[in-house]
C-alpha positions in Angstrom: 52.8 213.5 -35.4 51.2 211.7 -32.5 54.4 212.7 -30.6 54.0 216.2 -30.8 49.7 216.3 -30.5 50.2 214.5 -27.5 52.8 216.4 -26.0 54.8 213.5 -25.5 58.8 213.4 -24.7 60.3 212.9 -28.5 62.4 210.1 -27.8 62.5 206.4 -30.3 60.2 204.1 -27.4 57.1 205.6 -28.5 55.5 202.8 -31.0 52.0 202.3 -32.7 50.6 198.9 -31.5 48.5 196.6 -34.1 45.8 195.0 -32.2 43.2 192.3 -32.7 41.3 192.3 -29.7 39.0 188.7 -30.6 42.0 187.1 -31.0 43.8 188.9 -28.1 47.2 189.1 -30.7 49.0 192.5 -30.1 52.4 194.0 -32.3 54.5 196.9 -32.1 54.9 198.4 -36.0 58.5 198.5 -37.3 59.2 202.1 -38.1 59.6 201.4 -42.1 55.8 199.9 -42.0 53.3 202.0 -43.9 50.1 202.2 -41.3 47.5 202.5 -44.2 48.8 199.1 -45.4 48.4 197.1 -42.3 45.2 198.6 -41.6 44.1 197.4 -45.3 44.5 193.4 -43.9 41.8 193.9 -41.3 38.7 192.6 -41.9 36.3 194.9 -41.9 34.0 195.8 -39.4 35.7 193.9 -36.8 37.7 195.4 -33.8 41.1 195.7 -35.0 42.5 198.9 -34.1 46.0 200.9 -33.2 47.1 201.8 -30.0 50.0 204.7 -29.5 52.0 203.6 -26.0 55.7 203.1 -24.8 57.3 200.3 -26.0 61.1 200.8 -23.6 62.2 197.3 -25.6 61.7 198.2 -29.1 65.7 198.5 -29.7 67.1 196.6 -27.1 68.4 194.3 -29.6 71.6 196.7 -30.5 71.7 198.6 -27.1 75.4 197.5 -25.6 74.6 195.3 -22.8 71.1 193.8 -22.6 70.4 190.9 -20.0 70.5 187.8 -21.5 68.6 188.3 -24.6 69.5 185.7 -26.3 70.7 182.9 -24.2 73.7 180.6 -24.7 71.7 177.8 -24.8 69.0 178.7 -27.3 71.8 179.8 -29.8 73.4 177.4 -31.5 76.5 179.1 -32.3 77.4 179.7 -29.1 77.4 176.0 -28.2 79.3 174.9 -31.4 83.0 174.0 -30.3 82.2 175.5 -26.7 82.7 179.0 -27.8 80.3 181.3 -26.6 79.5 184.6 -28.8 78.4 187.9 -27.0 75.2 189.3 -27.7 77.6 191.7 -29.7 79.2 189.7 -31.5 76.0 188.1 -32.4 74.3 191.4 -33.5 77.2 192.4 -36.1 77.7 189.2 -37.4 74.0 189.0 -38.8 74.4 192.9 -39.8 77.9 192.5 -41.4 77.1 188.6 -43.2 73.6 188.3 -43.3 73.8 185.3 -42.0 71.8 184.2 -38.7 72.9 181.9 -36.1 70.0 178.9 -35.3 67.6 180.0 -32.6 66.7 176.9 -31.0 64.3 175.4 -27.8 61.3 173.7 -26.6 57.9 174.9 -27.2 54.3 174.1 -27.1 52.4 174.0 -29.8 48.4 173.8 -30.5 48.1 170.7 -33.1 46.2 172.2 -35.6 42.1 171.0 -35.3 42.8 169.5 -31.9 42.6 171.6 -28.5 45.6 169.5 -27.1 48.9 171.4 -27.0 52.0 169.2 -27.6 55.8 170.2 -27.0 58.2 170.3 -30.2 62.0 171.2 -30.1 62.3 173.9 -33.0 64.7 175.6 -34.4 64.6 178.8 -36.4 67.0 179.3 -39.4 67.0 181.2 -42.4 65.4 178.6 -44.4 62.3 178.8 -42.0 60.7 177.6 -38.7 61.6 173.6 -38.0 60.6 171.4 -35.4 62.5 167.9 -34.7 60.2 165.1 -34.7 62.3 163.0 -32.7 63.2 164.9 -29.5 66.0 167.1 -30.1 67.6 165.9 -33.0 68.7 167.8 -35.5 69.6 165.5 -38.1 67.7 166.6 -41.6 65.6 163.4 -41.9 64.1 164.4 -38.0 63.5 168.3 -39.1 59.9 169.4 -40.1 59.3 172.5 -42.1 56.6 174.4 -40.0 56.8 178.2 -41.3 58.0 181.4 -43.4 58.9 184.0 -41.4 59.0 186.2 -44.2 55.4 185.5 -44.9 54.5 186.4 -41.5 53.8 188.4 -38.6 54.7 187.3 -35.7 52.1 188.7 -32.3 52.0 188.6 -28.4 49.5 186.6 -27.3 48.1 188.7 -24.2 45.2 186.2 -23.0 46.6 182.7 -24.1 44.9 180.4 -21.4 42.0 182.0 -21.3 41.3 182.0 -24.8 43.1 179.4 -26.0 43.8 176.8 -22.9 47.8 177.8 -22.9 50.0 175.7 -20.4 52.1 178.6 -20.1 50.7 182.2 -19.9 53.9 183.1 -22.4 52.3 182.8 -25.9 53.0 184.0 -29.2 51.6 183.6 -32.7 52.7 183.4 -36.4 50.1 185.0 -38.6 50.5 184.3 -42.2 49.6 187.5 -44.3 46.9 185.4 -45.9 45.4 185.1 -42.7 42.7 187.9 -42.4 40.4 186.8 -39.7 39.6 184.1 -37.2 41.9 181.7 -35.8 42.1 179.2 -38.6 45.7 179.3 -39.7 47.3 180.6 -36.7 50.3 178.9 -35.5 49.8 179.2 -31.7 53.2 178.8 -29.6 54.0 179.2 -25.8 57.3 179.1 -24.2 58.2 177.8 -20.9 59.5 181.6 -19.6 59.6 185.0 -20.1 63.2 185.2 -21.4 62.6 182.4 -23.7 59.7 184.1 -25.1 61.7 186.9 -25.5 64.5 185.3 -27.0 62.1 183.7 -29.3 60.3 187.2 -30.7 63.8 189.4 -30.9 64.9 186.6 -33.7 62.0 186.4 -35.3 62.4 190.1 -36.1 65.8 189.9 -36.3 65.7 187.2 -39.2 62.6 189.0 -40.7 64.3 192.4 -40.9 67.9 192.2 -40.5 69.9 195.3 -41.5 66.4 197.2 -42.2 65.8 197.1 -38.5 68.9 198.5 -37.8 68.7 201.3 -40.0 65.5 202.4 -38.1 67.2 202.5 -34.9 69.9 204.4 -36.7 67.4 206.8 -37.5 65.3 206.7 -34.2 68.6 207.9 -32.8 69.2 210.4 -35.0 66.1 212.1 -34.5 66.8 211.9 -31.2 70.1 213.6 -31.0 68.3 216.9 -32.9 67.2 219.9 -31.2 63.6 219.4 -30.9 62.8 223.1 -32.8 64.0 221.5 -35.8 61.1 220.9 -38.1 58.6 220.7 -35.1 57.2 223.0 -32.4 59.9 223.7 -29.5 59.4 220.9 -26.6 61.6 223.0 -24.3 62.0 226.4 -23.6 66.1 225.4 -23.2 68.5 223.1 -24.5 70.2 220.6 -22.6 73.1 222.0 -23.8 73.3 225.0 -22.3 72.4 223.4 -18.7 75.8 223.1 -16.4 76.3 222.1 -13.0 76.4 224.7 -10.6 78.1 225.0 -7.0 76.1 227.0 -4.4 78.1 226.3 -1.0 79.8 229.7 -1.6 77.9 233.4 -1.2 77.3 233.1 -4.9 77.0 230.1 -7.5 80.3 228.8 -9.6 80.0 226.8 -12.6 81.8 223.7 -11.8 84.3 223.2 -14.8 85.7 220.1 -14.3 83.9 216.9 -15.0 85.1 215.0 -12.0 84.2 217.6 -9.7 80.8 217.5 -11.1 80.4 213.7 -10.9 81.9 213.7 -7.2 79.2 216.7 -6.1 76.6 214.6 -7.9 77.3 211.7 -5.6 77.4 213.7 -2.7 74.1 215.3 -3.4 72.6 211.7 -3.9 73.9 210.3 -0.7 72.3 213.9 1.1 68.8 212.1 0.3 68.8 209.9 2.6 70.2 211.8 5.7 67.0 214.6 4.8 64.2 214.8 7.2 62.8 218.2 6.1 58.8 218.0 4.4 59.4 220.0 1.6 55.8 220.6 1.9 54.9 220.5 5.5 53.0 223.3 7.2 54.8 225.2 9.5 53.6 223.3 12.1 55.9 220.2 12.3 53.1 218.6 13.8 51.1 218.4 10.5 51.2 217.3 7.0 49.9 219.4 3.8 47.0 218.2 2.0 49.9 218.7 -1.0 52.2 216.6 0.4 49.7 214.4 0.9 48.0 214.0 -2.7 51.0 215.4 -4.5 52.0 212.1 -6.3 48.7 211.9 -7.9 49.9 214.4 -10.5 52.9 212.2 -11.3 52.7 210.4 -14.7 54.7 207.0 -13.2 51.2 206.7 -10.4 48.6 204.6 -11.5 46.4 204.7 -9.1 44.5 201.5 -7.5 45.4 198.7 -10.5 45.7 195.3 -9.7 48.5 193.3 -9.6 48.0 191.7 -12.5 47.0 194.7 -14.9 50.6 196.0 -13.1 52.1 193.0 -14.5 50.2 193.7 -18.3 51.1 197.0 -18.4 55.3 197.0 -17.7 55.1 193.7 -19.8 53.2 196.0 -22.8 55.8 198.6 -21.9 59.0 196.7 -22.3 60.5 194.3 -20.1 63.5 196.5 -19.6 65.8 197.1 -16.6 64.7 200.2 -14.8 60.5 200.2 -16.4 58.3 201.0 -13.1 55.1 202.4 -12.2 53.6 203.6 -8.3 50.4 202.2 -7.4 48.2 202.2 -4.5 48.2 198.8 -2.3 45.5 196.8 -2.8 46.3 194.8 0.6 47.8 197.7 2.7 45.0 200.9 2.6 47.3 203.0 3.9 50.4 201.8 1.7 51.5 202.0 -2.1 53.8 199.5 -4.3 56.4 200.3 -6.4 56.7 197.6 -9.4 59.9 197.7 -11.3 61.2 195.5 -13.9 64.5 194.2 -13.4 66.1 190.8 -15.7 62.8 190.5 -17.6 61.2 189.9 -14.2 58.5 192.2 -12.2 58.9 193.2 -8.9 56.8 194.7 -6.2 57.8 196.9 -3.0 55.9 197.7 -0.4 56.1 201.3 0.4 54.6 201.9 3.9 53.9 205.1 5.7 55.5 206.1 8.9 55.1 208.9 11.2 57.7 210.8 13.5 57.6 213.4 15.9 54.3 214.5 14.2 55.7 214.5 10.3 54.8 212.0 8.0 57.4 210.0 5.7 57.5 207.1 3.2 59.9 204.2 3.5 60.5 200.9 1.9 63.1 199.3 4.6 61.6 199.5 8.1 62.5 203.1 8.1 66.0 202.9 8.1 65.8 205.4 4.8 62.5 207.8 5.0 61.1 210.4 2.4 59.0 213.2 2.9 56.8 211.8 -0.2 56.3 209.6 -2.9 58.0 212.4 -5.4 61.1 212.4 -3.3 61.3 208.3 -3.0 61.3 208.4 -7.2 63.7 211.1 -7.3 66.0 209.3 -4.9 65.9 206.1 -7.0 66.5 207.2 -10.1 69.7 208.5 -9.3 70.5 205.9 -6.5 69.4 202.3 -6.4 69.0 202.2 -2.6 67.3 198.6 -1.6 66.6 197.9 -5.3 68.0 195.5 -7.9 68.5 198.6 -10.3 67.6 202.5 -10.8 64.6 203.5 -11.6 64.9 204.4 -15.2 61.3 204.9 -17.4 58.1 204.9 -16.1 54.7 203.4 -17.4 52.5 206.1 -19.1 48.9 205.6 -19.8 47.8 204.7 -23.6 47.8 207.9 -25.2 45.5 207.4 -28.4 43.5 204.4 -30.0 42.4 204.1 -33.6 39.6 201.6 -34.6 39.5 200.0 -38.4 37.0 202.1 -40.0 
């Protein structure tokens, strides 16, 4: 519904967030949770309330080749008897047996009563959450119950060392469902990295759900594949699957038939980018620039205008830490120049995007000039289809946050 009011793309990424802004604890909602349920655990008049934004990593458990999301040496079953298991493997082995392999790392937790945060090697089974209390042994006498998953929600913790003195700014939280307000009863966690973080939240939700999570990508992906006419208004005036690639070399176009003609004229069209030097929206006048040209990228959903650094860093981190998640933003060093921040291994990276000017025409480039665009439109367009100077294609940009409910 908040797809199609909003006049969003239909695709599975979009996701309703669950936030408690006093405790700064944020969640995506699995797709089989009932809204009017969740909302009923918030205390009342407090300032709990839903957010509707892209979430590009809600399914990147079962998508074929994600980077390292569980690391060899967090899962025990890959280090049993040397044999490592692909995150593949891993996936269908929970699916198919319903039995988990042991997540297991450092992390630091806040001693409940005390503002001290100590390190504990845990281990997450089936059973529940475990920490050794003698370094990293594992023998039963050693392992501490800690908590239920299934009793549980586990949240992002967005402002963990300003709130709540965090070594690490990579925090999460296990909320008990009979925790309603206030920190008492929060089990406060940070990792030592990003991946490990991540690592740590994809089994939780993985143990918690199982096959149930599954289903809903099943069914994200069904939806998907539907022509968007069926059972809501038309998003396109066209299907996809009447577009075909077309050659117009000749006097008059030709539908190219064969797929590796296609691909190869494809290529060829990507590598024309950089040889261009035509300003698709110049003046006549080679000698000046449009005011178009100019402000053109300002109507683009991926530019966000002058943000910080850090809220750059917030927002693809909100968005997914997926291969390929960018945004444009104006430099906050350069006034003249913008940044392009892509995500790439879980990791955010910025480019400098500097303007230069030749024989009177302006253009945008990233490497000293050795590859120029007439604007910031055409430098997208080129990367999503090439990946030039950087670690991977641009693949899904950051969108603003659409809607927000408060508890009422």
């Amino acid at each position: 519904m908040l797809v199609q009011k909003t006049h969003a793309l239909h695709d599975e990424s979009w996701s309703l967030v669950e936030c408690h802004q006093h405790l700064a604890l944020e969640r995506c909602l699995e797709d089989h949770e009932s809204v009017v349920e969740v909302q009923a655990t918030w205390p009342v008049g407090g300032d709990s309330r839903f957010v509707f934004r892209k979430n590009y990593a809600k399914y990147e458990l079962f998508k074929s080749t994600p980077h390292s999301l569980f690391p060899e040496v967090m899962v025990s079953s890959c280090l049993d008897a040397n044999k490592g298991m692909s995150h593949s493997e891993l996936i269908q082995n929970v699916l198919n047996s319903g039995s988990c392999p042991e997540i297991q790392g450092f992390l630091h937790l806040k001693e409940v009563g005390r503002k001290a945060w100590k390190r504990f090697y845990f281990s997450l089974r089936r059973s529940g959450l475990y920490y050794s209390t003698k370094g990293t042994s594992k023998d039963p006498r050693h392992l501490q119950y800690f908590a239920d998953v299934n009793e549980a929600n586990i949240y992002y913790i967005t402002q963990g060392k300003k709130l709540y003195s965090m070594p690490t700014e990579y925090g999460f939280c296990i909320k008990p469902y009979k925790v309603r307000s206030g920190t008492k009863g929060l089990k406060l966690f940070c990792s030592e990295d990003e991946q490990s973080r991540t690592c740590w939240m994809a089994a939780f939700r993985l143990f918690k759900y199982g096959v149930q999570l599954y289903r809903n990508y099943q069914q994200s992906q069904s939806r998907r594949s539907q022509p968007a006419w069926i059972g809501t208004a038309p998003l396109r005036s066209v299907s996809d699957n009447t577009l075909v690639a077309m050659d117009f070399s000749g006097c008059t176009g030709r539908v190219i038939e064969n797929p590796n003609e296609a691909l190869t004229v494809a290529l060829e069209e990507a590598q024309a980018w950089r040889k261009k030097t035509s300003h698709r929206y110049s003046l006549p006048t080679p000698c000046q620039s449009s005011p178009l040209s100019a402000a053109i990228h300002r109507t683009q959903p991926w530019f966000h205008g002058r943000i910080s650094r850090e809220d750059t860093q917030r927002l693809i981190i909100q968005q997914g830490l997926v291969d390929g998640v960018f945004l444009v933003r104006e430099s906050q060093r350069n006034p003249k120049g913008f940044v392009l921040s892509l995500c790439h291994l879980q990791k955010v990276k910025h480019y400098l995007i500097l303007p230069c000017e030749e024989e009177g025409r302006l253009y945008f480039t990233m490497d000293d000039g050795q590859t120029r665009f007439a604007d910031l439109i055409q430098l997208v367009e080129f990367h999503q289809i090439n990946r030039g100077i950087l670690p991977c294609k641009l693949k899904h940009y950051c969108t603003c946050v659409a809607l927000c409910q408060a508890a009422s």
